[in-house]
C-alpha positions in Angstrom: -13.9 6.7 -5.1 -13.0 9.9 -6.2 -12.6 10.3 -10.0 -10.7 12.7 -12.6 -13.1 14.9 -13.8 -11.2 17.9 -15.3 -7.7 17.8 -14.0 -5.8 14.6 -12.8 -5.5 13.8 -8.9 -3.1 13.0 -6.8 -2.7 10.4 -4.0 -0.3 7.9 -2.4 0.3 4.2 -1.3 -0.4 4.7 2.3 2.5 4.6 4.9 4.3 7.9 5.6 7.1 9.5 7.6 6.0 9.1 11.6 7.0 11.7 14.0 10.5 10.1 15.4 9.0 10.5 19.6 6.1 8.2 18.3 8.7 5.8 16.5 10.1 5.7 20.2 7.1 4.9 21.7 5.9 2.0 19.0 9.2 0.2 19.6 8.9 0.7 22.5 5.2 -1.5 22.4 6.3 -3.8 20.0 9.3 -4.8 22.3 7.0 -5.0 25.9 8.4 -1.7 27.6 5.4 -0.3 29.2 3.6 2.5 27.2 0.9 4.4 28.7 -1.7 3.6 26.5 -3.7 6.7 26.7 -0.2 9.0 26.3 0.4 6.7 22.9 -3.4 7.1 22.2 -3.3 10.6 22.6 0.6 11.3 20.5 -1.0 8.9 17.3 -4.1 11.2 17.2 -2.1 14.1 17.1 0.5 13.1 14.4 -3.0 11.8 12.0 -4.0 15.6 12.5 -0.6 16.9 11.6 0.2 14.0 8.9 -3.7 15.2 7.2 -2.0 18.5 7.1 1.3 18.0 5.7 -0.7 16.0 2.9 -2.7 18.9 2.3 -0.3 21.6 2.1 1.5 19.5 -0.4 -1.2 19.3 -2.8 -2.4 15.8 -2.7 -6.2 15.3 -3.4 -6.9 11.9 -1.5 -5.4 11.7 1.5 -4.8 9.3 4.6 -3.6 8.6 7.9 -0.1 8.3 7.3 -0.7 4.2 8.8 -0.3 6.5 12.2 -1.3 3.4 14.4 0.5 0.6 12.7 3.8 -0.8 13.0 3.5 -1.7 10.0 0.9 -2.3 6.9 0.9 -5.7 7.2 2.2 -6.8 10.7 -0.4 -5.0 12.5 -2.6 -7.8 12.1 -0.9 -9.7 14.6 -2.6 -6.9 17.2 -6.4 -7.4 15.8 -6.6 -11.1 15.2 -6.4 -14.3 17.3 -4.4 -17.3 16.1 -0.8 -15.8 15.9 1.1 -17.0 18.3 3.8 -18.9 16.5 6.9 -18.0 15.1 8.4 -16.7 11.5 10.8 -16.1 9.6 11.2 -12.7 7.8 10.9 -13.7 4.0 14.0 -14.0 1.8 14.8 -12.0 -0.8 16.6 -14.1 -3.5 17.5 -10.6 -5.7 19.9 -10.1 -2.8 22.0 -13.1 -2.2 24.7 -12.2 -5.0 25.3 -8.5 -2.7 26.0 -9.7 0.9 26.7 -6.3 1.7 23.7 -4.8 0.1 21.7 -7.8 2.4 23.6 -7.0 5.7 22.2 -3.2 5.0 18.5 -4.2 4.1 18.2 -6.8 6.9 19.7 -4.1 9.7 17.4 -1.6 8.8 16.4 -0.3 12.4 12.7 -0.8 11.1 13.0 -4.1 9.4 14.9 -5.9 12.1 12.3 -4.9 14.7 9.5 -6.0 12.8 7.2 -9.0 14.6 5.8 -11.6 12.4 4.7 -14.7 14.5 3.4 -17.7 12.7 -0.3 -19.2 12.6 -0.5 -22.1 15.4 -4.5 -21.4 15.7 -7.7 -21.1 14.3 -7.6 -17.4 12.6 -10.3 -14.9 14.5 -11.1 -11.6 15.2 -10.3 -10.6 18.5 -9.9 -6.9 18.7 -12.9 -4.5 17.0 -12.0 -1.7 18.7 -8.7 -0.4 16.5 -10.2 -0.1 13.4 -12.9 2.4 15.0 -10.3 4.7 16.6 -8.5 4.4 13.3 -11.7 5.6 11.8 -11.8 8.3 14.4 -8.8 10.1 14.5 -8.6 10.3 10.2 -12.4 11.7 10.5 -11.3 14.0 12.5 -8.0 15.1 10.9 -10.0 15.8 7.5 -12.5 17.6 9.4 -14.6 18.7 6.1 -12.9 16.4 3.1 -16.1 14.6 1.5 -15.3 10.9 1.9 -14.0 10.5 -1.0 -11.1 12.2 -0.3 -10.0 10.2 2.1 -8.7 6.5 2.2 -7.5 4.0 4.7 -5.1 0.8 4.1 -5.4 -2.7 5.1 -3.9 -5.8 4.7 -5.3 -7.9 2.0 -5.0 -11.8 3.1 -2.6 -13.2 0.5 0.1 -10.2 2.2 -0.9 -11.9 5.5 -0.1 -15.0 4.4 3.1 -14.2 2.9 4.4 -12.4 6.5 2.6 -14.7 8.6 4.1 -18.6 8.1 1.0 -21.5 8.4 1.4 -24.2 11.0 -2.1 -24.9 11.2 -3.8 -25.0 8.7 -4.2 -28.2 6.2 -4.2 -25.8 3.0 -2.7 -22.7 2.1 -6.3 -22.3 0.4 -7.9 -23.0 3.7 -5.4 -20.3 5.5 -6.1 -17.8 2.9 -9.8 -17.7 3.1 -10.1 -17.9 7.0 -7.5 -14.7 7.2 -10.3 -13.4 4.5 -12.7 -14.2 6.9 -11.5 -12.8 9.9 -10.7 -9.5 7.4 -13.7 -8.9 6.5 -14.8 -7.3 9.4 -12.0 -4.4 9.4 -13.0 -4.0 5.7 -16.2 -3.5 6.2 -16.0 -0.7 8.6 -13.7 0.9 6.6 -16.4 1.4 3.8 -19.5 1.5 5.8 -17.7 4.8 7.9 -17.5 6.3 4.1 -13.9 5.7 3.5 -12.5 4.7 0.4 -10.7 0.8 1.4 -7.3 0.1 0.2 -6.4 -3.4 -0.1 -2.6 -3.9 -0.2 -1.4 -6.5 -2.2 2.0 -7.1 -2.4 1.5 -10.9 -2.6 0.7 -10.5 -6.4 3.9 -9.2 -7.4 6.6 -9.9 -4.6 5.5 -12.9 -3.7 6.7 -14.4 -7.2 9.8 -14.3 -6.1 9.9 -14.4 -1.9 6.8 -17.0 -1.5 6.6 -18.9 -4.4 9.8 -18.6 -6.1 10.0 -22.7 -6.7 6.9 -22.4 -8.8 6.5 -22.1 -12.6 5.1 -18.9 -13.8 1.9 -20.7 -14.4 2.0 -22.2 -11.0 2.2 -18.6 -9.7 -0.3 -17.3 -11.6 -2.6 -20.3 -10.3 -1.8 -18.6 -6.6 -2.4 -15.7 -7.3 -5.6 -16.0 -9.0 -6.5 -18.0 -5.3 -5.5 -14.7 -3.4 -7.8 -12.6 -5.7 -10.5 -15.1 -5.2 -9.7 -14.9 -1.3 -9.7 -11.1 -1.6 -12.8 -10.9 -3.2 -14.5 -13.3 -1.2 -14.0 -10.5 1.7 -15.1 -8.3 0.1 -18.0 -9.0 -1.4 -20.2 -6.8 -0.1 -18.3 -3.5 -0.8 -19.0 -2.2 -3.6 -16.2 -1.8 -6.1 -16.2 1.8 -6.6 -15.6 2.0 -2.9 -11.9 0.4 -3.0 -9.1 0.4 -4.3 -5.9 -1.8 -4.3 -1.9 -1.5 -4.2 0.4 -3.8 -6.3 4.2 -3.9 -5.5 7.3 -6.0 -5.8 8.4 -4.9 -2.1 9.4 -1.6 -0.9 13.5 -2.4 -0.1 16.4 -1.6 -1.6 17.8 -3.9 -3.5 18.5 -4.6 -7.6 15.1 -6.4 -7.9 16.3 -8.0 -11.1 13.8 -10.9 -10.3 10.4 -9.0 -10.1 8.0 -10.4 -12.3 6.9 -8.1 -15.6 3.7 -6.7 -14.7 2.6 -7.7 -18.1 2.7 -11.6 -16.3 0.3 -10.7 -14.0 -2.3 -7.5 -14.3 -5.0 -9.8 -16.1 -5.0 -11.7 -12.9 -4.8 -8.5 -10.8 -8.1 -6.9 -12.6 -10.0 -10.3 -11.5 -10.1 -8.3 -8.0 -13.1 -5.8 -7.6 -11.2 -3.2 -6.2 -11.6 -0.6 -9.0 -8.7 1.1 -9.0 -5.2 -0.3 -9.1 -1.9 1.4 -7.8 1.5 -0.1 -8.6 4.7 1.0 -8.9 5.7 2.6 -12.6 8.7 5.4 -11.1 11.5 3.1 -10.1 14.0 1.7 -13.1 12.9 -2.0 -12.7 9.4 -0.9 -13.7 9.3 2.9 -15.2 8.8 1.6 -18.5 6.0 -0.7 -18.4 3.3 1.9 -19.2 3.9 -0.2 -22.9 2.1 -2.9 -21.0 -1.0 -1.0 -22.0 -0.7 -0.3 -25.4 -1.5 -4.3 -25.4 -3.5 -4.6 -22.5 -7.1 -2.9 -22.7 -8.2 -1.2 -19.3 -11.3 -3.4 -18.0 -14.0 -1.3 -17.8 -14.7 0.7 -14.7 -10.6 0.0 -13.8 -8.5 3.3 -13.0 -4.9 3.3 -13.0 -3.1 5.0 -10.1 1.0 4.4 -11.7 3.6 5.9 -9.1 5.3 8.9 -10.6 7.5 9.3 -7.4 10.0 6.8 -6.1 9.7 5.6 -2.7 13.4 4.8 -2.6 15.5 7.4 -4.2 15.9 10.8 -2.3 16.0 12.8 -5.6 12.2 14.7 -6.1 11.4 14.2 -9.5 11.1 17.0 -11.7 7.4 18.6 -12.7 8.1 17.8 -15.9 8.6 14.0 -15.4 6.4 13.6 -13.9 3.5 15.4 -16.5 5.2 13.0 -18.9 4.7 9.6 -17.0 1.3 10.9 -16.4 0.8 11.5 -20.1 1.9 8.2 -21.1 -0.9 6.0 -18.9 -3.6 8.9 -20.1 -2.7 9.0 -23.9 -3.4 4.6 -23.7 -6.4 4.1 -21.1 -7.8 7.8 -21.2 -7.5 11.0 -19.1 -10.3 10.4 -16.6 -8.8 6.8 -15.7 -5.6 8.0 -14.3 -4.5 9.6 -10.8 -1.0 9.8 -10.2 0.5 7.9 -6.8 3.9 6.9 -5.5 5.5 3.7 -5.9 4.7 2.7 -2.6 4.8 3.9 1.2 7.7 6.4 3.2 6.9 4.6 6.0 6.7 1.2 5.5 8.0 0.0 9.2 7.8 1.8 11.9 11.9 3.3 11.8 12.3 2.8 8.3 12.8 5.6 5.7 15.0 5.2 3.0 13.5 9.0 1.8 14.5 11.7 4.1 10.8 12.7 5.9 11.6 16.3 4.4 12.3 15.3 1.0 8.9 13.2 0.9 6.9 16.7 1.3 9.0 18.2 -1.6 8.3 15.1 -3.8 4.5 15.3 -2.8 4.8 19.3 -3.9 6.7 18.0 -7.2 3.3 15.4 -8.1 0.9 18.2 -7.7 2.8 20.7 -9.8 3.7 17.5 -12.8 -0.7 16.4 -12.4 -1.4 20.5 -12.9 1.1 20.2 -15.8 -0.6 17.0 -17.5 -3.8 18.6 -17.0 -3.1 21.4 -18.7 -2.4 19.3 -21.5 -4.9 17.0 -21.3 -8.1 19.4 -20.1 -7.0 22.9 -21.3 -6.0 25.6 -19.1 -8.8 26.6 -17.8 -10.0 23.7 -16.2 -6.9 23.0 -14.5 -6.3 25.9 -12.8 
């Protein structure tokens, strides 16, 4: 993974504004109209090339594919694995029960309500190999000369699985976790061995406090969560740690989110995964002002933070100068060269869902690079940052 030498970088969560013909044509798939497959094929590739673009232009140092191919970053599992062929219910979200109206909005969401999430009725397998190569493919291809480095791809990380995906199978939600790790572990795999960097997101470790295990104690949780870590890192035990990275969020909808858990309850269980770097949110007002949390908490070695300086909910693009500053705070506790600056999460997040005008998302991208050549001026000297 690529590392802040003398300035600080810039990347993103993962998911990012499709092209709206291609939003057609993936709601069209996920609801059984015909496609033809080779036209869809064809219109993702294209929109990775342009998406590797856009990132570029904007200034943003390791880029993706935008999650192109996916209908969604965790439902797309559904596509690639056997055992699925239940049914689900879309998780609650208990912060919005006291604003009906505020629910009514976040369940219509064109994106949201489309969204497929069948159950487990069946042993957990791999059944498609293919989609993970021609993901491969067509980001190779729309970085043409990036060095690996550069370049990441998400997946889902089993405890997010488990949270979409309702169990009707298996005996133990233990037993459930580690044979979606299983099945995982070949899509993360080829991730790294094609000389990407792997993102595992991992949502489960902070929203699923309060959408999956909301009846539990806080030490009850922690117990869980420690379980998906273990499940996580069990799939990825060959990957080295350098080569991945991992995304922690209390869920990317609008709403108060006056239940999300303090990240101070949870990041010693979060830097038990290998990934080493971690990206959570640290821009939106439920959590802007935990950097704090780490003028108590002491950076593991080898651990980079990647704290969101952009919203991925509010249409305002955050000023340089804000963003320099939130920078600022995470390098002046863990140190310069362990911070890279992020969003809070994805623009994307469903297929159809934006709550950030696509156009605005490029002018926020073009506000991080200008705040990280601010912070680096500060932090490196002038020279260096230029």
């Amino acid at each position: 993974m690529k590392r802040s030498t003398d300035r600080f970088l810039t990347t993103h969560t993962g998911s990012l504004p499709r092209p709206e013909d291609l939003i057609r044509m993936m709601f069209a798939k996920e609801e059984g109209i015909p496609v033809e497959p080779r036209a869809l094929a064809t219109r993702i590739t294209q929109a990775v090339s342009d998406i590797v673009a856009r990132q570029t232009a904007a200034g943003v140092d390791v880029v993706n594919d935008g999650e192109m191919s996916k209908p969604s970053y965790a439902t797309y599992i559904k596509d690639r694995l056997n055992g699925f062929g239940g049914e689900s219910q879309p998780p609650p979200y208990p912060d919005l029960v006291a604003f009906p109206g505020l629910h009514q909005k976040v369940y219509g969401d064109r994106g949201r309500a489309r969204r497929k999430m069948p159950g487990c009725n069946a042993p957990v397998s791999v059944r498609d190999r293919e989609s993970v190569k021609v993901d491969i493919a067509n980001v190779k291809a729309g970085v043409a000369n990036r060095a690996a480095e550069d370049v990441f791809m998400s997946a889902a990380s089993p405890g997010v699985v488990s949270l979409f995906f309702h169990n009707d199978y298996y005996k133990t939600h233990e037993e459930y976790l580690y044979a979606i790790a299983d099945a995982m572990q070949h899509e993360y795999e080829a991730i790294a061995d094609a000389g990407l960097v792997l993102q595992l997101d991992c949502p489960d470790l902070g929203m699923g406090r309060h959408v999956q295990f909301a009846d539990l104690s806080l030490e009850d949780f922690r117990k869980k969560a420690r379980l998906h870590v273990e499940a996580l890192n069990h799939a990825v035990r060959n990957i080295p740690a350098d080569r991945m990275r991992m995304h922690l969020c209390w869920g990317n909808y609008e709403a108060p989110h006056q239940m999300d858990m303090p990240l101070a309850d949870i990041i010693d269980v979060v830097f038990l995964a290998r990934p080493s770097a971690v990206s959570f949110e640290a821009a939106n007002p439920r959590h802007a002002h935990e950097w704090a949390v780490f003028e108590r908490v002491t950076l593991p070695d080898g651990k980079v933070l990647i704290p969101g300086v952009l919203e991925s909910k509010s249409n305002f693009i955050e000023h340089p100068e804000l963003i320099a500053q939130r920078i600022g705070r995470y390098a002046a506790l863990v140190g310069r060269e362990h911070v890279m600056a992020g969003s809070d999460c994805g623009y994307g997040t469903w297929v159809g869902q934006a709550a950030v005008d696509p156009d605005v998302v490029w002018g926020k991208f073009a506000a991080m690079a200008e705040g990280a050549r601010l912070a680096s001026v500060r932090f490196w000297g002038r020279a260096a940052a230029v």
